[in-house]
Biopython code that builds the backbone (N, CA, C, O; Angstrom):
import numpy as np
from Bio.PDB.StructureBuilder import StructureBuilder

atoms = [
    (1, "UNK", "N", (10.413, 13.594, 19.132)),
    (1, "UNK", "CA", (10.869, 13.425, 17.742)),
    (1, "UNK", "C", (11.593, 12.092, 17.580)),
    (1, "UNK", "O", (11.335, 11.532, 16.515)),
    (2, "UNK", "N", (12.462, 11.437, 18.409)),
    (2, "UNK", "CA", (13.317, 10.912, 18.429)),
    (2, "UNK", "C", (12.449, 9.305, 18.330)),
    (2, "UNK", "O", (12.664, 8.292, 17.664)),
    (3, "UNK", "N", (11.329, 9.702, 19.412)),
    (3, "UNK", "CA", (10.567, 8.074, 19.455)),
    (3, "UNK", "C", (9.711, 7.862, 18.001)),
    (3, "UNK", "O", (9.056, 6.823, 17.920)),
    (4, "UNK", "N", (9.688, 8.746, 16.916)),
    (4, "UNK", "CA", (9.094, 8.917, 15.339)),
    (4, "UNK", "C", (10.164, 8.267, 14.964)),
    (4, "UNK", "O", (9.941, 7.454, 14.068)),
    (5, "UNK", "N", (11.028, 8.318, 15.254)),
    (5, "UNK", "CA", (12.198, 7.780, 14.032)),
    (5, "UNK", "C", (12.833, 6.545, 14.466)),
    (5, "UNK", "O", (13.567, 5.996, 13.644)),
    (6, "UNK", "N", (12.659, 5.916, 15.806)),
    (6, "UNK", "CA", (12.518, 5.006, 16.169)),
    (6, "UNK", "C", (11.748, 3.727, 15.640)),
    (6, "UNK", "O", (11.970, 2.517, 15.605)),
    (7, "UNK", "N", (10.415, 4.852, 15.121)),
    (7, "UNK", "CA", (9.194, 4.100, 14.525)),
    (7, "UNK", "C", (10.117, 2.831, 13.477)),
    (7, "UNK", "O", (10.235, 1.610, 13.579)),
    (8, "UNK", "N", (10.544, 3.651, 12.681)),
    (8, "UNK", "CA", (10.771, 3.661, 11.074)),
    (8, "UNK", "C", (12.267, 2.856, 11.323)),
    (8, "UNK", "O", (12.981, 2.657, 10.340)),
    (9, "UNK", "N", (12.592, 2.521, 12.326)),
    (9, "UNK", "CA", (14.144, 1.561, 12.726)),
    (9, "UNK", "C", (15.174, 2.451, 12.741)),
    (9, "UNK", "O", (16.226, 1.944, 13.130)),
    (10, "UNK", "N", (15.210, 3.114, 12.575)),
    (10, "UNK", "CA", (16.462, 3.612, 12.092)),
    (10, "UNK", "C", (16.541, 5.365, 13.146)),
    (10, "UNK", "O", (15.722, 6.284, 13.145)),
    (11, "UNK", "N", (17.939, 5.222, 13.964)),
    (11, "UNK", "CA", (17.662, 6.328, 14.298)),
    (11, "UNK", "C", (18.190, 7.821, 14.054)),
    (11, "UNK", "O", (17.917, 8.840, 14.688)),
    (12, "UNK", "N", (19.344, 7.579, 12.528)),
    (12, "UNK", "CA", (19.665, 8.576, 12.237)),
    (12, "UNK", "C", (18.530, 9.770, 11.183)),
    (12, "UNK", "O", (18.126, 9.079, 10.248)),
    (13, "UNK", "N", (18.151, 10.709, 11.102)),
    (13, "UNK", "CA", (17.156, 11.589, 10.463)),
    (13, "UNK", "C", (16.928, 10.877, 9.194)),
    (13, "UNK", "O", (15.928, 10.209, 8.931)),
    (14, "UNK", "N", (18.225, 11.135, 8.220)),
    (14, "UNK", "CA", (18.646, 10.684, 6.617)),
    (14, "UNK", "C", (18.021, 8.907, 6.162)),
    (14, "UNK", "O", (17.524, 8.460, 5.128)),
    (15, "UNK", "N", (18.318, 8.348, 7.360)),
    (15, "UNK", "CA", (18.465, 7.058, 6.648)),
    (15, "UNK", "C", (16.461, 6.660, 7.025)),
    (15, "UNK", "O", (15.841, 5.905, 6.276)),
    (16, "UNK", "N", (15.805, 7.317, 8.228)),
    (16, "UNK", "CA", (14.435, 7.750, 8.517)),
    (16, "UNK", "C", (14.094, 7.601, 6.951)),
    (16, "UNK", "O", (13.632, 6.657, 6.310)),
    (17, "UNK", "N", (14.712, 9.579, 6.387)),
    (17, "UNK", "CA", (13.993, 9.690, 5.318)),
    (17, "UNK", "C", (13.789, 8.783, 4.197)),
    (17, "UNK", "O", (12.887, 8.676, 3.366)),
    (18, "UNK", "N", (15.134, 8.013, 4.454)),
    (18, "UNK", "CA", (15.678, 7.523, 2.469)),
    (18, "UNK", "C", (14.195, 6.103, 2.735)),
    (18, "UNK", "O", (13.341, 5.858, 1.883)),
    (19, "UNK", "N", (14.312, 5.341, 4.252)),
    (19, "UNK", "CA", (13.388, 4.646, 3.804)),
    (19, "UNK", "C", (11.680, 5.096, 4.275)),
    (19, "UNK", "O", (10.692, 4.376, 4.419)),
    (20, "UNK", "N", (11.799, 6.124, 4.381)),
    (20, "UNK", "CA", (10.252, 6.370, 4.183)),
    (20, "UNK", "C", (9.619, 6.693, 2.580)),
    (20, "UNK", "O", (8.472, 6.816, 2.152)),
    (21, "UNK", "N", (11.202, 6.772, 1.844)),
    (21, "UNK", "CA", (10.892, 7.219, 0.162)),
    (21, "UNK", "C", (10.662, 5.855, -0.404)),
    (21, "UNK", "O", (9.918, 5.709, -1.374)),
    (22, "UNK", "N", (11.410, 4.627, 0.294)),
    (22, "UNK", "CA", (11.332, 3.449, 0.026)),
    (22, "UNK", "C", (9.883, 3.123, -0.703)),
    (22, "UNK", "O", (9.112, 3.669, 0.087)),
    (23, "UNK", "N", (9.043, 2.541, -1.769)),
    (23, "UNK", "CA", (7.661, 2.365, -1.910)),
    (23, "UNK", "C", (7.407, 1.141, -1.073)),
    (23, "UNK", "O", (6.223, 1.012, -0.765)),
    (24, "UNK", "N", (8.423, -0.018, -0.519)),
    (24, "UNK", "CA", (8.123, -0.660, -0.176)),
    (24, "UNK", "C", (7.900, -0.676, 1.204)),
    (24, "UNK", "O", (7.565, -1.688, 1.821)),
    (25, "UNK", "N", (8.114, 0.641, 1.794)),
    (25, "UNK", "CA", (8.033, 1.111, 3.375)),
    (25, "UNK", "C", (6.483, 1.898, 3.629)),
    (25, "UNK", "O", (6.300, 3.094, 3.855)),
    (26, "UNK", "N", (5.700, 1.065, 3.539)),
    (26, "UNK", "CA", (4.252, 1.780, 3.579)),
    (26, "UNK", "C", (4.312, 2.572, 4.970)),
    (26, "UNK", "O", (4.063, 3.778, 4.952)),
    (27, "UNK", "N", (4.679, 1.844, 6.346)),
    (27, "UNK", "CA", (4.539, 2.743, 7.956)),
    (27, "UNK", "C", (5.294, 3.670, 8.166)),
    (27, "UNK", "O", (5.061, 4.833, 8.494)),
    (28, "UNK", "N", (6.421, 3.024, 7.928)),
    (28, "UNK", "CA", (7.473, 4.090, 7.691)),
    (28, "UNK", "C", (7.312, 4.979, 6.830)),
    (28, "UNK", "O", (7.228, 5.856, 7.689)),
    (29, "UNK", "N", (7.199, 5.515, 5.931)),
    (29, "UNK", "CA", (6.332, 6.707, 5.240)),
    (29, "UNK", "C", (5.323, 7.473, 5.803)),
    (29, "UNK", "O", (5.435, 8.697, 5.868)),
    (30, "UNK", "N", (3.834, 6.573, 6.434)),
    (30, "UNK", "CA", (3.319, 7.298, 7.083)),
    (30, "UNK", "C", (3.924, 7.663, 8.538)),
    (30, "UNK", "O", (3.235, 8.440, 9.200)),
    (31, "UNK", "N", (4.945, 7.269, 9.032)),
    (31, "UNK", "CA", (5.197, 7.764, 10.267)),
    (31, "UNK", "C", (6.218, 9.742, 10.107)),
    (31, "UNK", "O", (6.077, 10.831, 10.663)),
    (32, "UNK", "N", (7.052, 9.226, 9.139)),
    (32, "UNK", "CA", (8.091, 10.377, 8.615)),
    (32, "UNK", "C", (6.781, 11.545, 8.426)),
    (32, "UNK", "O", (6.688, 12.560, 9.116)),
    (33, "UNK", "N", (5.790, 11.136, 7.309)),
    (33, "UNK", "CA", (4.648, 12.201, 7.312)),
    (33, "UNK", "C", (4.133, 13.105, 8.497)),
    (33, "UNK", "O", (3.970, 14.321, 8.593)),
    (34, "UNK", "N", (3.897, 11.836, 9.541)),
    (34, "UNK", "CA", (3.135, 12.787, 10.400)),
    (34, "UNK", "C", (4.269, 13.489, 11.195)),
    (34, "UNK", "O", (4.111, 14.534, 11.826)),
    (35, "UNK", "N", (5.574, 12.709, 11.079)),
    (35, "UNK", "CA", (6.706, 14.030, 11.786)),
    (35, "UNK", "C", (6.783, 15.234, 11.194)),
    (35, "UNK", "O", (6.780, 16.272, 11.855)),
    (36, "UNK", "N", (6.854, 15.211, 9.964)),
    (36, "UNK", "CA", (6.648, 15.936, 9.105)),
    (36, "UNK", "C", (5.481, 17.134, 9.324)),
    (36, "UNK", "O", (6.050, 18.213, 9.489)),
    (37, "UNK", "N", (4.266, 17.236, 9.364)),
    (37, "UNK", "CA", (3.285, 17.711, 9.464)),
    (37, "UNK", "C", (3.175, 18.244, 10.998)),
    (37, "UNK", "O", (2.617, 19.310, 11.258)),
    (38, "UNK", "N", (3.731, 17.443, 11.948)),
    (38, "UNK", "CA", (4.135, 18.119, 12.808)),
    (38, "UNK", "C", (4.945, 19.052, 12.922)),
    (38, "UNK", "O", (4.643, 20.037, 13.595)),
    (39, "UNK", "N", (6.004, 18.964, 12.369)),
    (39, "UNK", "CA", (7.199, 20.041, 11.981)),
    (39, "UNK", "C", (6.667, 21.240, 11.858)),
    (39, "UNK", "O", (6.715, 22.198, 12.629)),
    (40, "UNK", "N", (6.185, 21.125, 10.890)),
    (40, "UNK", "CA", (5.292, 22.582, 10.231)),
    (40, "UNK", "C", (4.219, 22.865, 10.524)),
    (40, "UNK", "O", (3.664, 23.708, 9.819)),
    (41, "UNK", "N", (3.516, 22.311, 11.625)),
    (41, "UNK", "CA", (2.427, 22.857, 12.104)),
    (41, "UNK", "C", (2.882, 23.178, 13.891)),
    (41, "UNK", "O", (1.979, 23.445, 14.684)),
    (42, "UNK", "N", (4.362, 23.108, 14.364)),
    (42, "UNK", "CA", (4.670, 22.794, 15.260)),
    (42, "UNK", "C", (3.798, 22.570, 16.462)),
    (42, "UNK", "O", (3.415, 23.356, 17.328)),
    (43, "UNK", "N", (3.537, 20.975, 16.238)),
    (43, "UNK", "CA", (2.880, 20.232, 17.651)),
    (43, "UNK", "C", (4.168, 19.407, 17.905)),
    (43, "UNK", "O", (4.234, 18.647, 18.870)),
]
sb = StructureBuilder()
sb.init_structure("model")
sb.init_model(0)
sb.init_chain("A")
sb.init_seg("    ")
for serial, (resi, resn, name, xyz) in enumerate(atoms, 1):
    if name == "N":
        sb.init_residue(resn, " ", resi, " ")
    sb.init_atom(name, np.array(xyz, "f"), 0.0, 1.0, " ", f" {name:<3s}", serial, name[0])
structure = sb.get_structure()
């Protein structure tokens, strides 16, 4: 989980999310997603 949020710079959860909401954070968005989708499909 930890190396996903790494992705996105940032390694607290919150600040992950706020810029994956960013529009100007296209990877970062798709990276939060696929944590995301992992979450709930737990892989």
């Amino acid at each position: 989980v930890s190396q996903l949020f790494t992705l996105c710079g940032e390694d607290d959860v919150s600040l992950c999310y706020n810029k994956s909401n960013n529009p100007n954070a296209g990877t970062e968005k798709t990276y939060f997603l696929i944590f995301e989708l992992g979450n709930h499909l737990n892989f």
